[in-house]
C-alpha positions in Angstrom: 27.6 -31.8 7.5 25.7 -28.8 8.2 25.0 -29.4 11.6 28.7 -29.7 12.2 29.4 -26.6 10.2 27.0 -25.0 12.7 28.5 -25.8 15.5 32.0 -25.0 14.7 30.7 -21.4 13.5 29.2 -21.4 16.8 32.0 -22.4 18.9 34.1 -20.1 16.6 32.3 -17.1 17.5 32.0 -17.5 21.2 36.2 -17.5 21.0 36.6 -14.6 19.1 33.9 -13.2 21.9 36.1 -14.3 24.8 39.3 -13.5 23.5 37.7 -9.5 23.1 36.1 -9.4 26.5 39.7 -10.5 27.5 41.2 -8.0 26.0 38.3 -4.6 26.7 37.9 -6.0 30.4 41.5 -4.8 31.8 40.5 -1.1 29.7 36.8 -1.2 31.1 38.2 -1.8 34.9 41.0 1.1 34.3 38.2 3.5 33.3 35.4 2.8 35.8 37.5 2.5 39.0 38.8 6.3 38.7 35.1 7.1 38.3 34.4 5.1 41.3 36.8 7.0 43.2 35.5 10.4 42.1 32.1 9.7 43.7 33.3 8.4 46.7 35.1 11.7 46.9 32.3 13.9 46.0 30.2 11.9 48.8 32.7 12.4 51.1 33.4 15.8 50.6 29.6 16.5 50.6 29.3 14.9 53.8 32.5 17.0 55.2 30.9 20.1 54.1 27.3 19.7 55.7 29.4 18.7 59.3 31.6 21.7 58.8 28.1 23.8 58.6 26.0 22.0 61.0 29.1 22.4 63.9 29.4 25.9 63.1 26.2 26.6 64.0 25.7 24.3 67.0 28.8 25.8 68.1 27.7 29.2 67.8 24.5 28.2 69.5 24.9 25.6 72.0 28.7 26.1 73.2 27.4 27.5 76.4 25.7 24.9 77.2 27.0 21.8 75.9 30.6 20.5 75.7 32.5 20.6 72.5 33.2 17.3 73.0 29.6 16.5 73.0 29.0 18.6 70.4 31.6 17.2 67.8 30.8 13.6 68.9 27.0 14.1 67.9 28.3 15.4 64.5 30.4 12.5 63.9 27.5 9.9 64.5 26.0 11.2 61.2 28.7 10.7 59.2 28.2 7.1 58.0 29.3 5.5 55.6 32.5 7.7 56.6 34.7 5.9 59.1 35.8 9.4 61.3 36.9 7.3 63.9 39.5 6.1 62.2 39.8 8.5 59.3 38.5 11.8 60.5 39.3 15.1 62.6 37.3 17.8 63.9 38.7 21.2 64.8 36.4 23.8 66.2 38.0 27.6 66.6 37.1 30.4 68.6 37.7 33.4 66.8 37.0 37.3 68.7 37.3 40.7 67.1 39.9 42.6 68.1 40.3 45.4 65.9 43.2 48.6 66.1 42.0 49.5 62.6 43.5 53.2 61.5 42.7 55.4 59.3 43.3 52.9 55.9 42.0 50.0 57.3 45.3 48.3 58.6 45.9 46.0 61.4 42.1 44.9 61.6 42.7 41.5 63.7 40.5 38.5 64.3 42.6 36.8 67.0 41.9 33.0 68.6 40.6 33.3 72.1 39.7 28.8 71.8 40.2 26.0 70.0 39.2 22.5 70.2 40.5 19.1 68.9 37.9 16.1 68.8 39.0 13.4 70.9 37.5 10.3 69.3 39.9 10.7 66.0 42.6 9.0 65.4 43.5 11.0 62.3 45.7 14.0 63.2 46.1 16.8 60.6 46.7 20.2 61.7 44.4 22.6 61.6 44.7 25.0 58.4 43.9 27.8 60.0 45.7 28.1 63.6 47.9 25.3 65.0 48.0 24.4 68.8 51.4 23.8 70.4 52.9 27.5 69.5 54.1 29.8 71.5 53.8 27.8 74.9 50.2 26.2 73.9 49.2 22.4 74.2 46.8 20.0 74.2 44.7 19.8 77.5 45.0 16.7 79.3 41.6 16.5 80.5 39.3 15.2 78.3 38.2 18.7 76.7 40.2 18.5 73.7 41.1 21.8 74.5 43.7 23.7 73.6 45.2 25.1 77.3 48.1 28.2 77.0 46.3 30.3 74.4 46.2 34.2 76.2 43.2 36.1 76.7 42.2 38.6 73.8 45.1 41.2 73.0 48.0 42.3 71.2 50.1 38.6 72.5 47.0 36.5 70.9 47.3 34.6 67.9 46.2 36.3 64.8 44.6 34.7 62.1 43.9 36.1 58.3 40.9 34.7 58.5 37.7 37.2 59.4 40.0 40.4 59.5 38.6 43.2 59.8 35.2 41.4 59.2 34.4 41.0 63.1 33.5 44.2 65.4 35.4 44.2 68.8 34.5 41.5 71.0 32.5 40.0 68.6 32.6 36.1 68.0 32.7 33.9 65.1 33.4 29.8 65.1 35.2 27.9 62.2 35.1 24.5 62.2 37.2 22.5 60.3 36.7 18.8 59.3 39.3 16.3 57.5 39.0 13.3 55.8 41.7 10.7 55.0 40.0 8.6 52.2 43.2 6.9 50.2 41.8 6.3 46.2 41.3 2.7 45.1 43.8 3.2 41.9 46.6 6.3 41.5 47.5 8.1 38.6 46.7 5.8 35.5 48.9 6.0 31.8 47.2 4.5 29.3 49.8 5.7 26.9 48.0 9.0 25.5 46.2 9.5 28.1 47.3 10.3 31.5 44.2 10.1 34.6 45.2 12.6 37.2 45.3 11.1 40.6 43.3 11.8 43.5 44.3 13.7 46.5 43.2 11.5 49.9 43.4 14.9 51.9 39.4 15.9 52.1 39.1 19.3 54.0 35.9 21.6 54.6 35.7 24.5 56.5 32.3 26.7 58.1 32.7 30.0 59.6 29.1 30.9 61.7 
């Protein structure tokens, strides 16, 4: 009699342990997958951020005598386990002093003399800070990823906030720009109380050099 007592305790417990683990699993999986996704999006954006810095400097260094084609390619082959083939975008910009500064320190201009679109994306965000395809500029045909149009340094060039009145005249800087398109696993989350904010899949870093 025992014995069977034993075994029904037994068999007792290990149902009241099932039926909990059936009930905290579905609250366990809704807290660990928004963690998940935050990591993935602080590796990603940490990965972003050492490209951006790495292509600003290659750019400022080797531009002359590499293509920036080459040049943003190279990057991209140490992005892994980042898929920037299909995902990603590289923008590189060439930015030149071209300062008319008066007296107060008005109209100090960094204007775009270059900019350059990777070709091996298929991801196609504009660039945050100047967009090709204004004011009679496009996309080069060629295989550069150039952007053809854009007028040689002066008062018809496209201006851009960034750098003003930070660049001597004829001085010049590069900003590159990469984007990641990494959608989250699980959205926004209410678990009644308790709202989880949701993740944006936009990843953006910028490097000026």
């Amino acid at each position: 009699m025992r014995t069977r007592s034993l075994r029904r305790s037994r068999h007792a417990a290990r149902g009241i342990v099932s039926v909990e683990m059936a009930l905290l699993l579905p609250m366990l999986v809704a807290l660990a997958l928004p963690v998940y996704d935050i990591a993935r999006n602080i590796q990603a954006q940490m990965i972003l951020i050492n490209v951006s810095r790495e292509g600003a400097s290659l750019s400022s260094r080797a531009s002359l005598t590499y293509p920036m084609q080459t040049i943003m390619s190279s990057l991209t082959s140490t992005t892994p386990p980042l898929n920037m083939d299909a995902h990603g975008m590289i923008y590189v910009t060439e930015i030149m002093g071209n300062n008319n500064c008066d007296s107060n320190g008005n109209n100090c201009t960094g204007v775009v003399v270059a900019q350059y679109r990777w070709n091996g994306g298929n991801y196609f965000p504009a660039s945050q800070l100047w967009s090709c395809g204004s004011s009679g500029t496009r996309w080069a045909t060629d295989g550069t990823g150039s952007c053809s149009g854009i007028p040689a340094a002066g008062t018809t060039s496209p201006v851009v906030n960034l750098l003003q009145g930070k660049l001597s005249d004829g001085q010049i800087a590069y900003a590159v720009e990469t984007f990641y398109l990494q959608t989250p696993l699980i959205g926004s989350l209410n678990l009644g109380s308790i709202k989880t904010p949701a993740l944006s899949p936009n990843l953006y870093a910028m490097t000026v050099f």
